[in-house]
N, C-alpha and C positions, 0 to 999 in steps of 0.2 A: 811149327817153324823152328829152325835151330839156325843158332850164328854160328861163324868163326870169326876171333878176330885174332890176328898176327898182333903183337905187342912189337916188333923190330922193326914191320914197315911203317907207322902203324897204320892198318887195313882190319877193312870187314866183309865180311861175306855172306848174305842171308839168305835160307832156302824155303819157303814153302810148301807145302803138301796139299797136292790138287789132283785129284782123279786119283790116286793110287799114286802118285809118283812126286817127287819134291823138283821144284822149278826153281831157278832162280831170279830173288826177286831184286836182291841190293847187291852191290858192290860198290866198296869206295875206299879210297884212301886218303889219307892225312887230313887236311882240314874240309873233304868234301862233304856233304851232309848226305845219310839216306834216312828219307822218309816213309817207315814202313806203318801200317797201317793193321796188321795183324801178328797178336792177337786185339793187340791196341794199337792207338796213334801214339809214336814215338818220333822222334827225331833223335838220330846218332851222327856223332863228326866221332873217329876213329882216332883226332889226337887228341881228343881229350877225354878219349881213356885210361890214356897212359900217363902215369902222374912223374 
């Protein structure tokens, strides 16, 4: 799995790797939550990354 997150929007973008190829699994901005689940359960909100 790898993220991206923009610090200027602020956004995230998260990909996983299934079969040979990475899918996406989250996308979200500002105060939206994604609940990703691999490798762990995590909950991310993308403004409060940015301090």
């Amino acid at each position: 799995m790898y993220w991206v997150v923009d610090p200027d929007t602020p956004s995230l973008i998260a990909w996983e790797m299934r079969d040979g190829a990475y899918v996406q699994v989250a996308k979200v901005t500002g105060d939206e939550e994604a609940r990703l689940t691999s490798p762990y359960d995590v909950t991310v909100v993308p403004a409060n990354l940015i301090s």
